[in-house]
C-alpha positions as CSV (number, residue, x, y, z in Angstrom):
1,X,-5.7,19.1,33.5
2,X,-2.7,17.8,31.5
3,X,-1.8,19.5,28.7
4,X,0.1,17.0,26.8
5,X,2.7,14.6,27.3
6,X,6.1,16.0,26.2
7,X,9.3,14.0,26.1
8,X,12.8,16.2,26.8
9,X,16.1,15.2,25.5
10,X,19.2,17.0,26.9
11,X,22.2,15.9,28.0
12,X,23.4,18.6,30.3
13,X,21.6,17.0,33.6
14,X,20.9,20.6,35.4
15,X,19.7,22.2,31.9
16,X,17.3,19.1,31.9
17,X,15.9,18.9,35.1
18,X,15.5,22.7,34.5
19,X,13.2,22.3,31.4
20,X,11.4,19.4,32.9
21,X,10.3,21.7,36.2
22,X,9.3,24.1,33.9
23,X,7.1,22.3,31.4
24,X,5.3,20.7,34.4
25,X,4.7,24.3,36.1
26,X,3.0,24.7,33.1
27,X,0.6,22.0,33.5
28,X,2.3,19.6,30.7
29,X,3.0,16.1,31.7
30,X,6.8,15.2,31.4
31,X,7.3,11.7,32.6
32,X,10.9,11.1,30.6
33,X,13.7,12.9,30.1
34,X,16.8,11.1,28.0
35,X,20.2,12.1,27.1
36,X,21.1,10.5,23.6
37,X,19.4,10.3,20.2
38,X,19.9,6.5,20.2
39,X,17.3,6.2,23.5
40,X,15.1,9.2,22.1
41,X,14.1,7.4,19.2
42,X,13.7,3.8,21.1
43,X,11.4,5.6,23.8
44,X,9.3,7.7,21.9
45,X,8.4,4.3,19.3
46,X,7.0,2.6,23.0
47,X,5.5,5.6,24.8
48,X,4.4,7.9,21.9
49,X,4.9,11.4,23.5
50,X,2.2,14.1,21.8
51,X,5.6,16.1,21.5
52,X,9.5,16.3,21.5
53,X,12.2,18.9,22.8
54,X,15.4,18.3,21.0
55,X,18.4,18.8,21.9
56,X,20.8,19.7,18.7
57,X,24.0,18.2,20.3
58,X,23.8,15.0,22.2
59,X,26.6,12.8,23.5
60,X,27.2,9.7,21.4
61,X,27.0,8.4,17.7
62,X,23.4,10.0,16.8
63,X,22.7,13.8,17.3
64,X,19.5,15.4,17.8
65,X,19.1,16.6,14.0
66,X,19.1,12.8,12.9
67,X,16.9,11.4,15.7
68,X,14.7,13.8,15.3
69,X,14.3,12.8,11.4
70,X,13.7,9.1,12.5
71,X,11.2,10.1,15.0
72,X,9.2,12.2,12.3
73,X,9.7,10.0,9.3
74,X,8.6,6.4,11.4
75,X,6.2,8.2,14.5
76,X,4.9,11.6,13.0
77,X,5.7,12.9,16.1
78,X,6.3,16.5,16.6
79,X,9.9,18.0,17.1
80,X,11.0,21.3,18.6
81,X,14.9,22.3,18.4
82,X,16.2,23.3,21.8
83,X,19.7,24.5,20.7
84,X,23.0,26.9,21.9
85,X,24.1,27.0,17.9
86,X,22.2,29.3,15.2
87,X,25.1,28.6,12.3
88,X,23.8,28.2,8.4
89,X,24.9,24.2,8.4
90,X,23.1,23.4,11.7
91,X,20.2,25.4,10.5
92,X,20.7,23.8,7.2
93,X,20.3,20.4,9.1
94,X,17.6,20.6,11.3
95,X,15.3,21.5,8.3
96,X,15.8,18.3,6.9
97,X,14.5,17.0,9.7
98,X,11.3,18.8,9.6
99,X,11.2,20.0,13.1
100,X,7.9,22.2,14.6
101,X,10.1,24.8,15.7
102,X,13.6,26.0,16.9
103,X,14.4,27.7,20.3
104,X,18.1,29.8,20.7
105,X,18.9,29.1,24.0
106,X,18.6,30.8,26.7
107,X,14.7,31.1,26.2
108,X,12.2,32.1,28.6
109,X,9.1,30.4,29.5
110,X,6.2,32.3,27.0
111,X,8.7,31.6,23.9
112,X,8.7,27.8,25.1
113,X,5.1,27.5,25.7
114,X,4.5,29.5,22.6
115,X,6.4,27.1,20.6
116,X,5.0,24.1,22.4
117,X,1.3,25.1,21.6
118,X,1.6,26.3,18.2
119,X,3.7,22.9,17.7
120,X,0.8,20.8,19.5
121,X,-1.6,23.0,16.8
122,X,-0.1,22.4,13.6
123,X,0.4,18.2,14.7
124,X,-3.5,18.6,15.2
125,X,-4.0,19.7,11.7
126,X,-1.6,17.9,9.4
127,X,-3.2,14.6,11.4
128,X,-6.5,16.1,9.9
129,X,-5.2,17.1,6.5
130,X,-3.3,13.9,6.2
131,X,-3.4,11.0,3.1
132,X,-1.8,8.6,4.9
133,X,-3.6,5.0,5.8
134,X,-7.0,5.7,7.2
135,X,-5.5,2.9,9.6
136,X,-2.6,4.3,10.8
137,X,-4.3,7.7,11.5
138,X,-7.2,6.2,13.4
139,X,-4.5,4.3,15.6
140,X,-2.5,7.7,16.4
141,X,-5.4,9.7,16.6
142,X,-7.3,7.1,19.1
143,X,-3.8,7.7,21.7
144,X,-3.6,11.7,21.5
145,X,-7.0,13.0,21.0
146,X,-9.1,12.6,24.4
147,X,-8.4,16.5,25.8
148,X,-7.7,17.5,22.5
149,X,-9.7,20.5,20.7
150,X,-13.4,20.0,19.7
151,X,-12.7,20.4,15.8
152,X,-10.4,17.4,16.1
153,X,-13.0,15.2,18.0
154,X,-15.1,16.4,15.0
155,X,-12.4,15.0,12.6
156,X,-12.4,11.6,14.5
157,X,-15.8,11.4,14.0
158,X,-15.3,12.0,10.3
159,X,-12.5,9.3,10.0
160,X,-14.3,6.4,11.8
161,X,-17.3,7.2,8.9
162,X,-14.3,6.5,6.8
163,X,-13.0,3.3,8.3
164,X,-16.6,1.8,8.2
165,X,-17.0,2.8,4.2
166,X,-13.3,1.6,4.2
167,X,-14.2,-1.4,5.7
168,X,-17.4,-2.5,3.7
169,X,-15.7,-1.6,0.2
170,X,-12.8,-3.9,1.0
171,X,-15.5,-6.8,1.0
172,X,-16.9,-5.6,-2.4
173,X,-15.5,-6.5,-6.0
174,X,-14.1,-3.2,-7.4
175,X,-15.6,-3.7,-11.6
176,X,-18.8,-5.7,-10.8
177,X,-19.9,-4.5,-7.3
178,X,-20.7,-8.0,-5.9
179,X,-19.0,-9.5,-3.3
180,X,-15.4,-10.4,-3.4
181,X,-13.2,-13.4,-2.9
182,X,-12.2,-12.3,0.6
183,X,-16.2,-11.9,1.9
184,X,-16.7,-14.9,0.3
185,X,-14.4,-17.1,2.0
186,X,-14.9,-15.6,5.3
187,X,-18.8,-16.5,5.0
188,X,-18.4,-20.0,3.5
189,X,-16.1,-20.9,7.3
190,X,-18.7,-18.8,9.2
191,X,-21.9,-21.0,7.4
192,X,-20.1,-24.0,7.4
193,X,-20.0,-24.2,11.2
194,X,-23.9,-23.0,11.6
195,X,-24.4,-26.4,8.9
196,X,-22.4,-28.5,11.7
197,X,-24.3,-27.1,14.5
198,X,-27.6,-27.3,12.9
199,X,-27.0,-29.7,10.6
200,X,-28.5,-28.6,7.6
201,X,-27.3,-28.8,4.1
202,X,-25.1,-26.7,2.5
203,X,-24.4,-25.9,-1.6
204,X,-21.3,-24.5,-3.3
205,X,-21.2,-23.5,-6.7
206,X,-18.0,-22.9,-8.3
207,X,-18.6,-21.3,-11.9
208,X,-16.2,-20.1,-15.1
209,X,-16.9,-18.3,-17.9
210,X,-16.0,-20.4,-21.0
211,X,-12.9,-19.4,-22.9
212,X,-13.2,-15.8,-21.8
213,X,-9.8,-15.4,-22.3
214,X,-10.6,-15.2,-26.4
215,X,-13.3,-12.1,-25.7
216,X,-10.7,-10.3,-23.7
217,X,-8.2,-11.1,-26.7
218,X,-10.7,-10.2,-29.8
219,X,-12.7,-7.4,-27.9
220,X,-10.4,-5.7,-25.6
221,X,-10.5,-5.4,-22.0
222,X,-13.4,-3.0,-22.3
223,X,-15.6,-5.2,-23.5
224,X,-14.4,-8.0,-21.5
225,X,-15.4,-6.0,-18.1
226,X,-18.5,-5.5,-19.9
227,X,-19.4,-8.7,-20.1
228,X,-18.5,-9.8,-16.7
229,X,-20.7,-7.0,-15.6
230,X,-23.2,-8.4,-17.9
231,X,-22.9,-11.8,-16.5
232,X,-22.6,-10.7,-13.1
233,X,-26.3,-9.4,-13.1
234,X,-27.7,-12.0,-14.7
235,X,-26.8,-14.6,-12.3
236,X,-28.0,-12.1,-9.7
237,X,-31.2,-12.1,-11.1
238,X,-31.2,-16.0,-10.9
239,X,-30.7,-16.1,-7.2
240,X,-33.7,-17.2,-5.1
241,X,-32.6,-16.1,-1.6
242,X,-31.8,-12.6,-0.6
243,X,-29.1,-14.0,1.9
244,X,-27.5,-15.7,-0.9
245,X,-24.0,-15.6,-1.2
246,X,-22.5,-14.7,-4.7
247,X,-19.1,-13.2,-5.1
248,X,-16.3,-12.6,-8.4
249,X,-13.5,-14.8,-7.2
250,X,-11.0,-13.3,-9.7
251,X,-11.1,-13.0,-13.7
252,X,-13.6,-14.7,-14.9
253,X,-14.6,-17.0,-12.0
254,X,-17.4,-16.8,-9.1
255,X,-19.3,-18.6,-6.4
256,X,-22.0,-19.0,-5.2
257,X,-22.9,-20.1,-1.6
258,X,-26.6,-21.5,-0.7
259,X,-27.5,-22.7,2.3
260,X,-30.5,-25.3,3.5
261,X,-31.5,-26.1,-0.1
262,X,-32.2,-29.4,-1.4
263,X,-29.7,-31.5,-3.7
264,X,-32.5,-31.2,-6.5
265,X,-33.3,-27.5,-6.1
266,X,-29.6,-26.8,-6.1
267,X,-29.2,-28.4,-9.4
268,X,-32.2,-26.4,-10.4
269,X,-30.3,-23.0,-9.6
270,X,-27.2,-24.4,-11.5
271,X,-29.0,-25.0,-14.4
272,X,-30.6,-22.1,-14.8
273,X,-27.4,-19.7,-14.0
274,X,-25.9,-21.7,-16.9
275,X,-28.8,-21.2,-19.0
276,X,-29.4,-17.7,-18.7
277,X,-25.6,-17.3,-19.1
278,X,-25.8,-19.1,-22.2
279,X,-28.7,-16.3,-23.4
280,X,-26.4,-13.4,-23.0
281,X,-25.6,-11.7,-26.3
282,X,-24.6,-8.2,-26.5
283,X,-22.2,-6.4,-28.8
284,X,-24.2,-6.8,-32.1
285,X,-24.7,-10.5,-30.9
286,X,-21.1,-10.8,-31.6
287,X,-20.8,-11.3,-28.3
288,X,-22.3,-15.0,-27.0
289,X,-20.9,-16.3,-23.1
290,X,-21.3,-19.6,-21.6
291,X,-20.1,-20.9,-18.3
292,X,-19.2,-24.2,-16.6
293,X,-20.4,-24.9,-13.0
294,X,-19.2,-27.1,-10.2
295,X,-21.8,-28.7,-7.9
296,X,-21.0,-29.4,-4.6
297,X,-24.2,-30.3,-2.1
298,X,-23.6,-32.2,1.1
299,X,-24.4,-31.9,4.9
300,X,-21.9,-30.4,7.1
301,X,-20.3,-32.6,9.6
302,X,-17.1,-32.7,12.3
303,X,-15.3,-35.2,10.0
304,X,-15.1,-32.5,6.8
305,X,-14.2,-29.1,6.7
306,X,-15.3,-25.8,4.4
307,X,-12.0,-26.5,2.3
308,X,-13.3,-30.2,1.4
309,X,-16.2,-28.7,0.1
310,X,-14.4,-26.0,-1.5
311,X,-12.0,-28.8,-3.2
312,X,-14.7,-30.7,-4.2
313,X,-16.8,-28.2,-6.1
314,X,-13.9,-26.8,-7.8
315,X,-12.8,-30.5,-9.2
316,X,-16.1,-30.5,-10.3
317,X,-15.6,-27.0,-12.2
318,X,-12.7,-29.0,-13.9
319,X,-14.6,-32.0,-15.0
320,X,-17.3,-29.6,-16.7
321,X,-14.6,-28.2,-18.5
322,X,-13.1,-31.4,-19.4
323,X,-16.4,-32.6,-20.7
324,X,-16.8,-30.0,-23.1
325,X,-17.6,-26.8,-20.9
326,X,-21.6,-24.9,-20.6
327,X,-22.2,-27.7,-18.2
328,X,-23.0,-28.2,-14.7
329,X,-20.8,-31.1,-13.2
330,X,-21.7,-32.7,-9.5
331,X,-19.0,-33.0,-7.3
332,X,-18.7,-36.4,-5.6
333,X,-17.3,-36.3,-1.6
């Protein structure tokens, strides 16, 4: 079985070929060798190598201190030192490029495979221990992990439980706990072409809590995300349909998405979000909300598109404002 994939960069041909025989006696996989710092660094970004032997002192512009610290900083791929020079500068170098190890030469084979395996360990962990994107680990751990060590598989398992909570919390408004703007506009598309296909009706409303901006002002912020909570459970409660859409859309506005439902019960629903809004009074009554809602009802078809009907209930938001707000205003397509 291969052990891992190891690229080796030397440019002394014979001291490379050398190396290369010997990793692959030792079961590792060694498909590239390379001679300059410049094509280290462009070859390990493509083939992503589990590991890196380093030569300190490399022909041409870049040396193998500073490829080494681009191949760490932008790959997180490990680095060992294969070098001929143990001087304090040198030394003082390569730990700024926070290599996995550092080999004198000559070297015989158990120091090499020593270093390569204890190298290969501590990579495993820090991809464990690691803050970094959940993304960006899933992505390097999906490439290096198939004959890696059961306690990492058990940490892959582990980080795709966190993806999928990662994934459902970045549909979800962060102070309410309702859906957010970017759920929302993904389902309105995704019901808007069921409507076309099966040509049933479809209901947007856009609503906005009236001068809002006053309780934030008066209150404090506090209070403000109070009462958005506040309002936000209220017109839960008002919702007829368990597949429903509501979501926050940002501040102080939200939508809600109904599908197959009458022109008359829609107006229905509207009127009584805007009614219980309007009933809301918390802080010692000193606090009293109202909203303003745009109706848009209409029957999908080819010659529209969801953004029409998102247009046209959101003019309609703006006409119930213009009219004197706590109002539900029909949108006309």
């Amino acid at each position: 079985m291969v052990k891992a994939q190891i690229m080796v960069v030397e440019d002394e041909g014979l001291v490379a070929i050398e190396i290369k025989e010997t990793l692959e006696k030792m079961g590792y996989y060694v498909p590239h060798v390379v001679s300059n710092g410049k094509d280290a660094v462009s070859l390990a970004s493509t083939e992503k190598p589990d590991l890196v032997l380093m030569d300190i002192r490399l022909n041409g512009p870049m040396d193998g201190i500073e490829a080494a610290r681009q191949i760490r900083e932008n790959l997180f791929i490990p680095v060992i030192f294969l070098t001929a020079h143990s001087d304090e500068e040198t030394l003082r170098r390569a730990k700024t490029a926070e290599s996995y190890g550092y080999l004198l030469k000559p070297f015989d084979d158990r120091a090499l495979i020593a270093a390569i395996e204890m190298a290969l360990y501590k990579s495993n962990e820090e991809l464990i221990r690691s803050k970094e994107s959940l993304e960006e680990l899933n992505t390097e751990l999906e490439g290096k992990v198939k004959d890696r060590t059961i306690a990492l598989e058990q940490a892959l398992s582990q980080l795709e439980k966190a993806n999928q909570e990662l994934h459902k919390l970045s549909y979800l408004d962060g102070l309410t706990g309702i859906r957010n703007r970017r759920y929302f506009d993904e389902k309105l598309v995704q019901w808007w072409e069921l409507s076309v296909i099966e040509h049933k009706p479809l209901c947007l409303l856009m609503l906005d809590l009236d001068h809002f901006k006053k309780v934030n002002d008066y209150f404090g912020h506090t209070i403000g995300d109070e009462a958005l909570i506040v309002t936000t459970r209220t017109i839960n409660g008002t919702l007829r349909k368990a597949n429903d859409i509501f979501a926050r859309l940002g501040g102080e506005e939200f939508g809600v998405l109904i599908s197959d439902i009458t022109l008359e019960d829609s107006k229905i629903v509207a009127e009584n979000i805007r009614s219980k809004v309007e009933s809301i009074r918390f802080k010692n009554n000193e606090i009293r909300l109202t909203i303003s809602i745009g109706l848009c009802h209409l029957i999908p078809n080819k010659d529209l598109s969801s953004e029409d009907l998102y247009k046209a209930a959101d003019i309609a938001l703006y006409n119930a404002k213009q009219k004197g707000r706590n109002q539900v205003s029909l949108a006309r397509v």
